[in-house]
C-alpha positions in Angstrom: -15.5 -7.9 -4.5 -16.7 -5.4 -1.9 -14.7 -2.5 -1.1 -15.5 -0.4 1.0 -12.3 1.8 1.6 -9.4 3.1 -0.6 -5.7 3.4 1.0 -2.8 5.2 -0.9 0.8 4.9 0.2 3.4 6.2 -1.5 7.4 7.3 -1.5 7.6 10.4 -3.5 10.7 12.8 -2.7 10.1 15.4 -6.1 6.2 14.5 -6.5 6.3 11.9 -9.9 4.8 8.8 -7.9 2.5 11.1 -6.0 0.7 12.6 -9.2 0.6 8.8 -10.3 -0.9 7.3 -8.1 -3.5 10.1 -6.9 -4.3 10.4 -10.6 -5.5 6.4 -10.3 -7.2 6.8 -7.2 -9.5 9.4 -9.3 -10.0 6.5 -11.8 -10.8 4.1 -9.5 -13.6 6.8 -8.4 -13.0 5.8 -4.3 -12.5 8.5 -2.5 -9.5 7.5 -0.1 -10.3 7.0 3.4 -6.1 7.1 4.0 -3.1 9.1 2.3 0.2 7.8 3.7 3.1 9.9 2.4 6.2 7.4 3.9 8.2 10.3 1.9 9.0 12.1 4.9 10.9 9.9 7.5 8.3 10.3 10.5 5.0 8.9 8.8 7.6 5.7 8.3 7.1 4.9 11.8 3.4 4.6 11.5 1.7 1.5 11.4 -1.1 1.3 8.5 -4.0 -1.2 9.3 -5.8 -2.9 6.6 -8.6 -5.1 6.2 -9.9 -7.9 3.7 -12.5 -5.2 2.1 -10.2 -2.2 1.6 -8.1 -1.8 -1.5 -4.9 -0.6 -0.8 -2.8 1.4 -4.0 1.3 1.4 -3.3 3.6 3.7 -5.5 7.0 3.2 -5.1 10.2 5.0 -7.4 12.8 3.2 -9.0 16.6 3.5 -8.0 19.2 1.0 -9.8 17.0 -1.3 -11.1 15.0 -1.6 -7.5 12.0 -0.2 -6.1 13.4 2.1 -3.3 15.2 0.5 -0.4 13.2 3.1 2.9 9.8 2.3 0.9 10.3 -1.3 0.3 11.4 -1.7 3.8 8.8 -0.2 5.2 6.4 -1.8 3.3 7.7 -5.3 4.6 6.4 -4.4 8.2 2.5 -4.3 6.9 0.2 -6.8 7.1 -2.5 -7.9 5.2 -5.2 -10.5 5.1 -6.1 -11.4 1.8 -6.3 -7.5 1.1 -6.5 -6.5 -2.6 -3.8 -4.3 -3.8 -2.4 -2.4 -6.7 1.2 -2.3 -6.7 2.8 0.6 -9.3 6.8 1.5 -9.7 7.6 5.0 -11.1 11.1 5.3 -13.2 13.1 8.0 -15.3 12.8 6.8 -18.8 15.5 4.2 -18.6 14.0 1.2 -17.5 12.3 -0.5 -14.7 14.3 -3.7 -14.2 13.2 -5.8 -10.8 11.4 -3.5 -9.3 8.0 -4.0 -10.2 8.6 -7.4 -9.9 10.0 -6.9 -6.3 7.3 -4.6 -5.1 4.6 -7.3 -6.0 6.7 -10.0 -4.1 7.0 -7.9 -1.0 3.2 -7.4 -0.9 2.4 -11.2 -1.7 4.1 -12.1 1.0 3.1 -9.9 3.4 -0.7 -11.1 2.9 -2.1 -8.7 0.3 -3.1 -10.0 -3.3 -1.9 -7.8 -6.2 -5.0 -7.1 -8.3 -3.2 -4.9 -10.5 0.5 -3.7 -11.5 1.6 -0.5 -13.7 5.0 0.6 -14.1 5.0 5.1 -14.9 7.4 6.7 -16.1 8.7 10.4 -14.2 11.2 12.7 -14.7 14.7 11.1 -13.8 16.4 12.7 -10.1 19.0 13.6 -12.1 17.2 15.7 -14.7 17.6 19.4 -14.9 17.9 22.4 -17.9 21.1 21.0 -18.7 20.4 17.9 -18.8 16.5 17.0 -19.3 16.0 13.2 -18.3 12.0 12.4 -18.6 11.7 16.5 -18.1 8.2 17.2 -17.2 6.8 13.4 -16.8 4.4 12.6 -16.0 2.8 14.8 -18.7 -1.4 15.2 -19.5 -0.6 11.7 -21.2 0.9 9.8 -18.4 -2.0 11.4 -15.9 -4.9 10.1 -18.5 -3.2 6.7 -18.7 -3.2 6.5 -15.2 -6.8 7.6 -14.5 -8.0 5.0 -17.5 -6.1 2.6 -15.4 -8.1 3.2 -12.3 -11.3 2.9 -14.6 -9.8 -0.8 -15.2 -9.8 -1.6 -11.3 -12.6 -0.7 -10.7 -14.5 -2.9 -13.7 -12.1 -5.1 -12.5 -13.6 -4.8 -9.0 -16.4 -4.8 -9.7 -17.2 -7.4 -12.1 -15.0 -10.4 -9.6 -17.4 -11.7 -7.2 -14.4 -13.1 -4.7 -10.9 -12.1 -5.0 -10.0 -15.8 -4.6 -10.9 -16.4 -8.0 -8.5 -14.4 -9.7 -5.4 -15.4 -11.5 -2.0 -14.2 -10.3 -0.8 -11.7 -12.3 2.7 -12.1 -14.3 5.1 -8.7 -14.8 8.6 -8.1 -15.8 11.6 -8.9 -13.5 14.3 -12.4 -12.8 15.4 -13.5 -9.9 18.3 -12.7 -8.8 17.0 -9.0 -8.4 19.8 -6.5 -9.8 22.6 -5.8 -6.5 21.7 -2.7 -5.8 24.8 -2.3 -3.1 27.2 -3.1 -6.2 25.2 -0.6 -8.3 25.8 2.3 -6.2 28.6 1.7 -4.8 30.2 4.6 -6.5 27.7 7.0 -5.7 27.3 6.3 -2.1 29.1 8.4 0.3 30.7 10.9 -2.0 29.9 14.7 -1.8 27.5 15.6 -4.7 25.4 18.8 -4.0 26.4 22.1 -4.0 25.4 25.3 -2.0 25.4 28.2 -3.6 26.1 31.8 -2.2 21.8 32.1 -2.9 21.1 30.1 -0.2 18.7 32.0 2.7 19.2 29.3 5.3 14.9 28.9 4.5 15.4 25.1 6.1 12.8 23.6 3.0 15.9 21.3 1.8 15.5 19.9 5.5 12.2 19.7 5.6 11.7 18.2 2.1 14.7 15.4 2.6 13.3 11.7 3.1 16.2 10.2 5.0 17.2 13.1 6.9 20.5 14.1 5.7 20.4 17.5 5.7 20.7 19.5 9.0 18.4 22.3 9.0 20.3 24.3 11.0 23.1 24.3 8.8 21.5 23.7 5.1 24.8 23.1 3.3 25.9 20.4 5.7 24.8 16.8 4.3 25.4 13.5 5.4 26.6 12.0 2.4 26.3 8.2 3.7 22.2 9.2 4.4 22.0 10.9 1.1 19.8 8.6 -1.5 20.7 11.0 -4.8 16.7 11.3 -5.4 17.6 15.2 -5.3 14.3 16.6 -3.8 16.2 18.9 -2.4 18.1 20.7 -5.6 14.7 20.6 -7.1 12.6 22.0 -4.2 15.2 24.8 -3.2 12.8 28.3 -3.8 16.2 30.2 -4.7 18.4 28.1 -7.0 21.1 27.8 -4.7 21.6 24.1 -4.3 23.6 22.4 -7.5 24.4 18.9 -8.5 28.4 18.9 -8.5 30.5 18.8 -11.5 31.2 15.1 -10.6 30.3 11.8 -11.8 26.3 12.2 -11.8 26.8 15.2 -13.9 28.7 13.0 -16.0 26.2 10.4 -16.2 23.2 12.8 -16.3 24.6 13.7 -19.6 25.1 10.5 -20.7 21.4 9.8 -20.0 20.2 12.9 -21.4 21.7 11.5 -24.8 20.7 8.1 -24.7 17.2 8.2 -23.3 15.6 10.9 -25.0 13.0 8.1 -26.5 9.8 8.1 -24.9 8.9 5.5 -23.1 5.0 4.7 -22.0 3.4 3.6 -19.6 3.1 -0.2 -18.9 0.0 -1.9 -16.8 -0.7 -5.1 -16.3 -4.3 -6.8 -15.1 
């Protein structure tokens, strides 16, 4: 196959998928002609162009079960035709259910041909000092994985003289996909984050928020029914001030902290 250009897109609210998927671009040895980051809400109202000799590398984080609902559907308004693609999911330790799966449909159908699929693991939204979920993932190991993987495209690449010739590649995931409306159902809507007294009104919770729910005016006011828990903006806050409430995701962060302290590796498939 001849590529002659290297796309990455990727939703990355606390920086895991990004790190991923810029650590494969480097082992895929292309440097990329276009970084999409449809993180922050505006770049999701771009329209990304492909071609047949471009390979275009997608990096989506898991939530329920699912690759993300504002990445997935953006993702389902790009075209391709016949374009090569490399489709990776990024998840907290716990497991990566449908969403790999789900994230290879969505391109297959939209006319790009997954030449590659790698599920990542990073450190879980809800993970903190308290309660370390994934804490610090991906680590030097993850980051070598996923540059040997980009090694693997490109042989891959390089020794496949048309792309029509490969096989379709299997990965993990049934149909029905796992209801994500019934999984979060409890989550959804109710207040979570707290604002401490610390707070310096800096606006970078605003600014870092991918569905923006936070008015940056006023940096404790949240639109709970926007708010996707992914917690960029407890992490990202330069003073400490912002707090997941002692609620239910405390609850289950703790619960996770205990249960999924096993490490979990990286999975690709070629």
């Amino acid at each position: 196959m001849n590529i002659e250009s290297l796309k990455l897109v990727y939703f990355s609210p606390t920086g895991t998928t990004k790190k991923i998927i810029e650590a494969i671009a480097r082992g895929i040895g292309h440097h990329p002609n276009e970084q999409l980051d449809i993180t922050k809400p505006k770049n999701r109202n771009r329209q990304l162009m492909t071609s047949k000799n471009e390979l275009i590398l997608v990096g989506v984080p898991v939530y329920f079960g699912r690759a993300q609902e504002n990445a997935i559907n953006w993702l389902k308004t790009i075209k391709g035709n016949s374009t090569p693609a490399v489709c990776v999911v990024v998840y907290g330790n716990r497991e990566y259910d449908d969403s790999l799966l789900e994230l290879k449909e969505i391109m297959t159908k939209n006319g790009f041909i997954p030449i590659a699929c790698a599920a990542y693991i990073g450190e879980h939204s809800f993970s903190n000092f308290q309660t370390p979920i994934a804490a610090g993932r991906p680590d030097a190991k993850d980051i070598l994985h996923a540059e040997s993987f980009g090694v693997e495209i490109r042989n891959k690449i390089e020794s496949t003289a048309e792309i029509s010739l490969l096989q379709e590649i299997s990965v993990p995931g049934k149909y029905p996909f796992i209801d994500m409306a019934a999984s979060k159902k409890n989550l959804f809507g109710v207040d979570l984050v707290d604002v401490g007294s610390q707070c310096v009104q800096c606006g970078g919770c605003a600014l870092v928020c991918p569905v923006g729910a936070i008015d940056i005016e006023r940096s404790a006011s949240v639109d709970k029914n926007k708010c996707i828990l992914c917690h960029a903006c407890v992490k990202h806050c330069p003073t400490g001030a912002r707090t997941v409430k002692d609620t239910m995701v405390k609850n289950i962060a703790l619960r996770m902290s205990d249960s999924l302290q096993n490490r979990k590796e990286p999975r690709s498939f070629m």
